[in-house]
C-alpha positions, 0 to 999 in steps of 0.5 A: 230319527232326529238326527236325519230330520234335524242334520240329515234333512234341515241342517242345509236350510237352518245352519243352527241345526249343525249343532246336531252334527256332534257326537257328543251333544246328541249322546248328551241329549240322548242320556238325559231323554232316557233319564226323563222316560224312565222318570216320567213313564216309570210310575205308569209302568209299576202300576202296570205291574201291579195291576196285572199281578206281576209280582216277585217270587222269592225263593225259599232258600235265600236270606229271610230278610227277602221274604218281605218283598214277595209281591213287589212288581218285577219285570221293571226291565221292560222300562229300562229297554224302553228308555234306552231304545226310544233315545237311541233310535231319536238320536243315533244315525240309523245307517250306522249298522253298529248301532241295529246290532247292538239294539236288536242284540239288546232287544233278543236278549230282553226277549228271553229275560221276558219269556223267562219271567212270564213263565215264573209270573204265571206258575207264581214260582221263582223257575221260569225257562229250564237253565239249558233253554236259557242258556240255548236261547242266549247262545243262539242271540250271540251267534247272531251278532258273531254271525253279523260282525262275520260279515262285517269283517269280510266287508273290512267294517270289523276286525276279528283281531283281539286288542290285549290290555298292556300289549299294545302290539300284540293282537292275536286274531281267532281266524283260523285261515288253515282251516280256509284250505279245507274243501267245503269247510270254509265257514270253519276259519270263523268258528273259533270266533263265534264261539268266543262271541258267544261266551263273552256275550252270554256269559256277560248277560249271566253276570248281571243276572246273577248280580240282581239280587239286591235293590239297586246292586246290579242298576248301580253296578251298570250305570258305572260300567256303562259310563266306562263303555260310553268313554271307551266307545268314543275314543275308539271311534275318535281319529285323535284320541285312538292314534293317540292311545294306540287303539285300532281306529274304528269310525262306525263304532262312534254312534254306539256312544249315543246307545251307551249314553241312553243305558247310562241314563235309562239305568238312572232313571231306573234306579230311581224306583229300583233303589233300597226299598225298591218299588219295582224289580227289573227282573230278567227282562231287564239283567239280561238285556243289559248284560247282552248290551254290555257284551255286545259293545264290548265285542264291537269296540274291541275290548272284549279282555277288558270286559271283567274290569269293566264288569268287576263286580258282575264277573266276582259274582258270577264267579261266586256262583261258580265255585260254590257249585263245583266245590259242592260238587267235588268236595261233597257238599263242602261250601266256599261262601255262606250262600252265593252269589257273593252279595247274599254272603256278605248279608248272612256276614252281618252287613246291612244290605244297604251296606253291601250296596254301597260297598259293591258300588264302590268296588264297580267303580274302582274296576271301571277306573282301572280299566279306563287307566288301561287306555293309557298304560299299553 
């Protein structure tokens, strides 16, 4: 919006508006407008919260040392999504339609993390959606932005080809085009890209999910993650520095590094309040949105495979959770960790929570380092 105002429509009359032109101002600007919204609005909103009882059920079989934050407002996402929509639709180009995939991407996903933690504010329980309607609800949100950038592609705006970290040269593609000879079917050539779109986004969003557990672990771990998207997303849309590190050159996708800015910022801004003790949790509303926005520019930008060194932590605890239930399952009640996701296994070791925060923020940002260093070693 002020990018058409200020560029689009007064550059030509006032040439100190040019300054508006650049990219990285406006992502500058855009960051630090979700950083004074958050600030500024964050206090509002937990009163809200307060007002309206939306408070924080702990569930019975977690660490007892989380049954004192019973009752701390939760749905503290629904500030996080603001203070990343509002800078991006001020500073972005809105006839990028990259930058109105990933925002309404964000936005479905936010919706089901509402919906799920509605439903647990109003039976005061820690279970709002059923996991098969969560789960049913995030893979139609990702077959929405499959289907999209399907379009795209046959418009030669996107390319389905994957870009494989250490090699360069090889980029598989999932289009099945033997299936394109099948009469009536040839819808099925995409398929088997649909479907991975739906596991990385759906399976990103999960990931942060499960990483809410603690105060500021999860905003903590996006802040880093998402300052890495901000750098990938730029040198992907950069003619210099793609061609330099070999990346496939994509012009539109340079706008989403004002959406990254804002998530940078609005997670600043958020952990503001959300840090040790917090004072309002994001909630569902919140982790799931943000991992719906990590997947879904990750798909976009081409680095779906670098997405669990992006994520690092996201993807361990996620993982976690994954092989306590199939060892369960499988070696009769035999647990792996004390209790997962991994950080509630480190808490019942003996570390602080504090403790866990600080190390799991560091451990994010050596995976996020790591996989900017890929940029380079191809």
């Amino acid at each position: 919006m002020l990018y058409w105002l200020l560029y689009q429509k007064l550059f030509p009359y006032y040439r100190l508006f040019r300054i508006f032109r650049y990219l990285t101002f406006r992502t500058v600007f855009a960051s630090l407008t979700a950083l004074l919204i958050g600030l500024l609005i964050g206090p509002y909103v937990i009163e809200k919260l307060r007002e309206f009882q939306i408070g924080q059920y702990i569930r019975e079989e977690g660490p007892q040392s989380h049954q004192k934050k019973s009752g701390t407002p939760t749905m503290g996402g629904v500030l996080i999504c603001i203070s990343i929509l509002v800078p991006t639709l001020l500073w972005a180009d809105l006839s990028n339609p990259y930058v109105w995939l990933v925002t309404l991407s964000t936005l479905a996903f936010g919706a089901i993390g509402f919906a799920d933690d509605y439903i647990k504010v109003v039976h005061r329980r820690n279970k709002g959606l059923t996991a098969r309607a969560k789960l049913g609800l995030q893979f139609a949100a990702s077959a929405g932005v499959a289907i999209a950038l399907v379009v795209m592609e046959t418009r030669g705006e996107y390319s389905t080809r994957l870009m494989v970290p250490f090699a360069k040269r090889f980029r598989p593609d999932f289009v099945w085009e033997w299936m394109g000879h099948i009469p009536h079917m040839h819808w099925l050539v995409f398929l088997p890209f649909v479907v991975f779109v739906m596991i990385v986004i759906s399976g990103a969003s999960n990931a942060v999910n499960l990483t809410d557990g603690l105060d500021g672990l999860a905003i903590g771990c996006t802040i880093i993650a998402a300052g890495a998207l901000t750098v990938l997303t730029y040198v992907s849309g950069h003619s210099v520095f793609s061609d330099y590190l070999e990346l496939q050159r994509m012009p539109m996708v340079s706008e989403l590094t004002v959406f990254c800015g804002s998530m940078v910022g609005a997670s600043i801004g958020f952990l503001w309040y959300n840090a040790h003790p917090a004072e309002v949790f994001m909630g569902d509303v919140g982790s799931l949105a943000l991992g719906g926005a990590i997947g879904t520019v990750a798909v976009v930008i081409k680095q779906e495979l670098l997405l669990p060194f992006i994520g690092g932590v996201f993807i361990l605890e996620a993982v976690s959770v994954m092989l306590q239930v199939g060892s369960y399952k499988l070696r009769n009640g035999k647990r792996i960790f004390k209790m997962a996701p991994l950080h509630h296994h480190f808490e019942l070791m003996g570390w602080s929570e504090s403790k866990v925060i600080a190390r799991f923020w560091i451990l994010a940002l050596v995976f996020a380092l790591f996989a900017l260093t890929t940029l380079k070693l191809r």
